[in-house]
C-alpha positions in Angstrom: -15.5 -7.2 -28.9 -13.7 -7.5 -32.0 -10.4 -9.7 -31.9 -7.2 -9.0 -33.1 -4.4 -10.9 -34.6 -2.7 -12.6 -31.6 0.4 -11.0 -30.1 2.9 -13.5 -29.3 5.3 -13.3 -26.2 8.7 -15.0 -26.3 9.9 -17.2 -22.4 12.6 -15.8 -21.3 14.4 -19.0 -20.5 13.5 -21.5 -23.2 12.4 -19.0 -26.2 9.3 -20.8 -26.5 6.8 -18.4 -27.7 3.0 -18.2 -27.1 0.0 -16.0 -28.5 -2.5 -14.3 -26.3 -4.9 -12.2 -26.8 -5.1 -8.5 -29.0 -8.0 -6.5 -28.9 -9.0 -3.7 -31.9 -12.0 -2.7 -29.9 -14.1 -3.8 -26.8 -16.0 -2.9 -23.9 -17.4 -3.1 -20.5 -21.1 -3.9 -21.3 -22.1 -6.7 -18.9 -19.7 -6.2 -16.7 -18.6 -7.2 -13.2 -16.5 -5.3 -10.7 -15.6 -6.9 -7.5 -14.4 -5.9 -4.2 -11.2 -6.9 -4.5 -10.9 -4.4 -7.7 -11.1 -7.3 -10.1 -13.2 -6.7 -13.2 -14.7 -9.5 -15.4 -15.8 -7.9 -18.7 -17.0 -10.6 -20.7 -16.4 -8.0 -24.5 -13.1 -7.0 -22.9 -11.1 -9.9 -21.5 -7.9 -8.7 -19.6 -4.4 -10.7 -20.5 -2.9 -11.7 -17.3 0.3 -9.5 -16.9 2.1 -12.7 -15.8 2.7 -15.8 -18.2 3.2 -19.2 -17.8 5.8 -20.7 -20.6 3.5 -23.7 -21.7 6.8 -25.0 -22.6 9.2 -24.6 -19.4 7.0 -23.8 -16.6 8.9 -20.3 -16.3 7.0 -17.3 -15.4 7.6 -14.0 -16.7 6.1 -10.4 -17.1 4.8 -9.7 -20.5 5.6 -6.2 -19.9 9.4 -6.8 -19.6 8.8 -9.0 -23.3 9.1 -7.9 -27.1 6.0 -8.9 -29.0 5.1 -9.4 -32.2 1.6 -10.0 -34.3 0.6 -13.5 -35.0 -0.7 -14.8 -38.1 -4.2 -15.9 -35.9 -6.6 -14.2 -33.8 -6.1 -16.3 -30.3 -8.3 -15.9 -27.1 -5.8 -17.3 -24.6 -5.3 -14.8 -21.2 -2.7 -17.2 -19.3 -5.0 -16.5 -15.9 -2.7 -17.9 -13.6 -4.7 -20.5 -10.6 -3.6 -19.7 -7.3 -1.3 -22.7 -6.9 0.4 -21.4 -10.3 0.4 -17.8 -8.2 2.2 -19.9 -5.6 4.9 -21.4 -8.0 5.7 -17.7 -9.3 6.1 -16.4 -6.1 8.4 -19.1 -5.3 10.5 -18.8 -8.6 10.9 -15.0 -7.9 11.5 -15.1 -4.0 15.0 -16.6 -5.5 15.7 -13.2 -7.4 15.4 -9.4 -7.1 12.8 -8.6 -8.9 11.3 -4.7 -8.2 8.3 -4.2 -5.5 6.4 -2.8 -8.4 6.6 -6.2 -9.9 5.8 -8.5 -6.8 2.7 -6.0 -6.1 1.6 -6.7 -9.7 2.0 -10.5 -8.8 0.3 -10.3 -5.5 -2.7 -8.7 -6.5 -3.1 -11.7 -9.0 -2.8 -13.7 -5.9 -5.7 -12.4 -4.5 -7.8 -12.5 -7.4 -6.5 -15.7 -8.0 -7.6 -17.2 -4.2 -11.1 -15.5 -4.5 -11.0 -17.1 -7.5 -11.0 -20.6 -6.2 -13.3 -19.9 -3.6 -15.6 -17.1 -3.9 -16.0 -15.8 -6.9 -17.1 -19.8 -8.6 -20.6 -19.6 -6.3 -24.3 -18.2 -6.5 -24.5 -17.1 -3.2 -21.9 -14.6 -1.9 -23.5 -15.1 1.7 -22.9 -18.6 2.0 -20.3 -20.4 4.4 -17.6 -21.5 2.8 -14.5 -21.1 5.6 -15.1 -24.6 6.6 -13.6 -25.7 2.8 -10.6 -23.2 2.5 -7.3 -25.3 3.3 -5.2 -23.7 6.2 -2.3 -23.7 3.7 -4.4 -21.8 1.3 -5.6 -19.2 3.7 -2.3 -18.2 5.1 -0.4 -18.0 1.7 -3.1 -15.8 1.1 -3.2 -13.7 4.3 0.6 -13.5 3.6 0.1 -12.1 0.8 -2.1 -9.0 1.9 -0.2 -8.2 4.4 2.9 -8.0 2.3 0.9 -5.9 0.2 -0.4 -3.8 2.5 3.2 -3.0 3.7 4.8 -2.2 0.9 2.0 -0.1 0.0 3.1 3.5 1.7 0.3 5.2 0.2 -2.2 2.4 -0.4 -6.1 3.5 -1.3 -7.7 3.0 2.6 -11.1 1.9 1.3 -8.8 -0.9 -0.6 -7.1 -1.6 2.5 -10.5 -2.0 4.3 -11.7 -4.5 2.0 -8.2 -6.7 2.2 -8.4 -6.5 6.2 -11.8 -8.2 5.8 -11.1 -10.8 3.5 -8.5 -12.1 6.0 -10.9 -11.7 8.6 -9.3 -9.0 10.8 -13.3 -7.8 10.6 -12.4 -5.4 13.8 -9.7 -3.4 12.2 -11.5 -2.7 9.1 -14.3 -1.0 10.8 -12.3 0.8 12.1 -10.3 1.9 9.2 -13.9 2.6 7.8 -14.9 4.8 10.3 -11.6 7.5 9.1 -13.8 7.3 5.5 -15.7 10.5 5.4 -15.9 10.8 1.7 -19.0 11.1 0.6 -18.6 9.6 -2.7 -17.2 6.4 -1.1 -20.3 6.1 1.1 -22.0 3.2 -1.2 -18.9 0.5 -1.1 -17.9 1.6 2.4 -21.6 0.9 3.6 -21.2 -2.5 1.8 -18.3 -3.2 3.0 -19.0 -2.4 6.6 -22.2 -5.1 6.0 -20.0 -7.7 5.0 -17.6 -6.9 8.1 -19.9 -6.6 10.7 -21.7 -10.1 9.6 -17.9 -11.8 9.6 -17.8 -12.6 6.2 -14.6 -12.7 4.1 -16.1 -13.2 0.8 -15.7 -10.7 -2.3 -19.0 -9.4 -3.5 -19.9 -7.9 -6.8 -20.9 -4.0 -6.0 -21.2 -2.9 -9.6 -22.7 -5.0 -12.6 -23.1 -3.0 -15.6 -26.2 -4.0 -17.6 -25.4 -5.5 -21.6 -27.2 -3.4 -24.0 
């Protein structure tokens, strides 16, 4: 991974700028891609496409923002926690923003929730409904489901994999069962393991080796 100099994103609101992170090269050596379509690639970092002004609180998409180079490299992503994903859906529930744009910030949700409670552990397998608040949960089953909805074409082994981690375990068998394509036989067998055990947990189904 070889670092950039930073690119710095202007708020909206306040004009408070902030630098992030600008890659010249990188790649996916030791990498981890997760159910939920989340990959952690430790030599090529992903800027979170929603910011946090560090100034104002405002949120804002860095696509919709002019940037300019910065003077530094920095190594900041902005990864937004799930209770800064529930903030943001709150501040644009109050404004029209386009379905394109609240997809983008409901799939942080959900990386954001497994986050907080799956991703952070050793074992995959182990128990952990007993600790996830109610409040928690349901913001985040809300989520998919909007998701899901206002996805007319949405990927079915994707939809699957939601249905499970918010425990409808039934209905994504069965949505698994319409998967015939041979190349999707490895993560739909996994899938189906983790669904017919009644767990809701992401799992790590590919982990590239570092050279």
């Amino acid at each position: 991974m070889l670092p950039g100099n930073a690119r710095l994103v202007t708020c909206p609101k306040c004009g408070r700028k902030k630098e992030l992170l600008s890659l010249m090269s990188g790649n996916t050596f030791g990498a981890t891609f997760w159910s939920d379509t989340k990959r952690d690639a430790p030599m090529l970092p992903q800027v979170s496409p929603i910011q946090r002004c560090p100034n104002c609180g405002t949120f804002y998409f860095i696509k919709d923002q002019e940037y300019e180079k910065g003077d530094d490299v920095s190594f900041e992503l902005g990864t937004l926690t799930l209770e800064e994903c529930k903030e943001a859906q709150e501040q644009f529930a109050t404004s029209q923003i386009p379905e394109e744009d609240a997809n983008i910030l409901r799939i942080q949700t959900i990386f954001a929730y497994n986050d907080k409670y799956y991703r952070s552990r050793e074992d995959e397998n182990e128990e952990v409904s007993e600790n996830i608040s109610e409040e928690d949960f349901e913001f985040f089953r809300t989520t998919v489901l909007n998701f899901i909805e206002s996805q007319k074409d949405i990927d079915i082994l994707f939809k699957a994999e939601l249905m499970r981690e918010i425990g409808q375990f039934e209905e994504c068998i069965s949505i698994l069962s319409d998967i015939k394509d041979s190349n999707l036989q490895n993560i739909k067998a996994q899938i189906l393991e983790h669904a017919e055990k009644g767990i809701c947990g992401v799992f790590a189904f590919v982990k590239l080796k570092k050279r």
